[in-house]
C-alpha positions as CSV (number, residue, x, y, z in Angstrom):
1,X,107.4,194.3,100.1
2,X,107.4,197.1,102.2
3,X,105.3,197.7,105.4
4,X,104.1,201.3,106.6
5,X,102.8,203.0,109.6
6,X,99.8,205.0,109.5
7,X,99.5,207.9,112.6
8,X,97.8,210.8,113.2
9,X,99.1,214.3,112.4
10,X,97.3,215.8,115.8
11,X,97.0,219.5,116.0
12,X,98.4,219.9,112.4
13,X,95.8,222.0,109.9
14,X,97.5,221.0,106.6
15,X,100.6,219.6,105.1
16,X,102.5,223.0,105.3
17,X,101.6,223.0,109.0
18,X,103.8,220.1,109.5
19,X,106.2,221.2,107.0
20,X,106.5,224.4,108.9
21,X,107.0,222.1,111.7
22,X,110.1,220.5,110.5
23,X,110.9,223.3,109.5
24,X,111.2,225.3,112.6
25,X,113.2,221.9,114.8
26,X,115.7,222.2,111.9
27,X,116.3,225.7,113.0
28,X,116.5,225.5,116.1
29,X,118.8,222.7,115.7
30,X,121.2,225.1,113.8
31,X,120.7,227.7,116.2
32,X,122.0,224.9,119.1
33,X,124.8,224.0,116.9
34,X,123.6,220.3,117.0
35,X,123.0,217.9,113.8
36,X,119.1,217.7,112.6
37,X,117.3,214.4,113.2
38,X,113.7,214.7,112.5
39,X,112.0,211.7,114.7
40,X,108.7,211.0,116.0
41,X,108.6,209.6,119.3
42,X,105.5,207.0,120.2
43,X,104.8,204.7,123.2
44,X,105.4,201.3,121.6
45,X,107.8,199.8,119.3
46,X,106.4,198.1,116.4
47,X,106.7,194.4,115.9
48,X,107.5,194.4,112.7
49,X,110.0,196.8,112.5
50,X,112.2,195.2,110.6
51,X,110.0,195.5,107.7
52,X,109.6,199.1,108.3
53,X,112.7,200.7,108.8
54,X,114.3,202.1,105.9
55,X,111.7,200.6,103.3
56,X,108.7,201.9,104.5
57,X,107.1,205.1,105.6
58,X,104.7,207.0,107.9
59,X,101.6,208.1,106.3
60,X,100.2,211.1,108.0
61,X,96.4,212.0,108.8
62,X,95.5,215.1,108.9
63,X,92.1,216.6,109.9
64,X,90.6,212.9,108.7
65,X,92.4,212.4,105.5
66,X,95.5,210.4,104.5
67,X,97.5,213.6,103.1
68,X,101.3,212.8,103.2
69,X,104.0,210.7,104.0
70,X,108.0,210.1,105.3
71,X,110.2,207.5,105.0
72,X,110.9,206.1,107.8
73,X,115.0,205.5,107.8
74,X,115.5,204.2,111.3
75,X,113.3,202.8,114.4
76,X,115.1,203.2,118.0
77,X,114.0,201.8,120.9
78,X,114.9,204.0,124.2
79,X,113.6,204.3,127.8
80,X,112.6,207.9,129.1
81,X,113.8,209.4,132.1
82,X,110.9,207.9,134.3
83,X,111.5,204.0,133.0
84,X,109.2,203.7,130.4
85,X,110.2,202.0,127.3
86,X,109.5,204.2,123.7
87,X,110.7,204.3,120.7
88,X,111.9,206.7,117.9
89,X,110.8,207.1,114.5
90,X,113.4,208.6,112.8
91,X,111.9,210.4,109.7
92,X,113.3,211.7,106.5
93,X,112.5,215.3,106.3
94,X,110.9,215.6,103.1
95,X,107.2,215.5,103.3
96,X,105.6,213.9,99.9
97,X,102.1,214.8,99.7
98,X,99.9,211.2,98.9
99,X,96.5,211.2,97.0
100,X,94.0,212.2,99.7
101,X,92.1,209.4,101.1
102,X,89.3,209.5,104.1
103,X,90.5,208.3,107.3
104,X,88.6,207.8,110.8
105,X,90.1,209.4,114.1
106,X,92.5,206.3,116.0
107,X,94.4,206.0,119.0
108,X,98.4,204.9,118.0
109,X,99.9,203.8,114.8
110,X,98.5,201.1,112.3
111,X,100.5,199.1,110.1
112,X,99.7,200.0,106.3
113,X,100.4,197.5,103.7
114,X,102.1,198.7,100.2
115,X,99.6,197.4,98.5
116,X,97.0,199.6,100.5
117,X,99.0,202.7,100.5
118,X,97.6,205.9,98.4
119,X,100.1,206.7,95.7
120,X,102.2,209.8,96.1
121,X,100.8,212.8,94.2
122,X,102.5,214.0,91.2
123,X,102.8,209.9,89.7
124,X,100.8,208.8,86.9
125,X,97.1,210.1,87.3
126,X,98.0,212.0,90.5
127,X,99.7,214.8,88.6
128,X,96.7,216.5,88.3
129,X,96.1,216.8,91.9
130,X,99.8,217.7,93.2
131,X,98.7,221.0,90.7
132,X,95.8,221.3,92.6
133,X,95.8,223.6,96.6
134,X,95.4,221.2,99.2
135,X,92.5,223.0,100.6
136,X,91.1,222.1,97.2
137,X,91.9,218.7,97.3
138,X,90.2,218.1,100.9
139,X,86.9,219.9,100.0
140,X,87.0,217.3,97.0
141,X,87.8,214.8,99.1
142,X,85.0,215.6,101.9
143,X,82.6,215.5,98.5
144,X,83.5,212.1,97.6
145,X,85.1,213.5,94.6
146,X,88.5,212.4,95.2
């Protein structure tokens, strides 16, 4: 069974904020003439990476609700120009929006079990919401109506 990562999406406003995001390195990118690798960069390497990379995915929270996801395809430990050991989180570039779920403010990553992960929107009884505007789903979700 797949295992996830769960991380903050800090300074992001909504899901088209980070799709804008990607959006924008992929240009730039082009514009270098260099190939596109979307990949989040953290301070520790998870321990369990081998039951991450390229089965599971990086749910992202933004403004304090579980509201999308990417798989994660590769995790690549590297140290930075000043000796400090990181790591890469290289990211599939499509962005699935999840079924909104309330999440408190963290420092890091967490791990996220499958079985605890919020079904992507636009499956089953989450077709209704994918029709629905995010801002709509989060004021739902803030009502404890979602």
């Amino acid at each position: 069974m797949a295992l996830h990562l769960l991380k903050l999406c800090v300074g992001c406003e909504s899901i088209r904020d980070l799709e804008g995001w990607i959006a924008e390195r992929r240009e730039a990118a082009t514009r270098a003439g260099t190939v596109f690798e979307q990949v989040h960069t953290t301070r520790m390497v998870p321990k369990r990476a081998a039951e991450i990379a390229g089965a599971g995915s990086l749910y992202w929270v933004i403004k304090g609700l579980v509201a999308c996801r990417q798989s994660i395809l590769a995790i690549r430990p590297f140290v930075d120009g000043d000796g400090i050991g990181r790591c890469r989180l290289v990211l599939d570039p499509h962005v699935t929006p999840v079924e909104p779920r309330p999440c408190r403010p963290f420092q890091g990553w967490r791990y996220l079990a499958a079985a605890d992960a919020p079904r992507d929107l636009g499956r089953g009884a989450g077709a209704e919401l994918a029709a629905m505007p995010e801002a709509m789903r989060r004021e739902l979700a803030a009502l404890g109506l979602l």
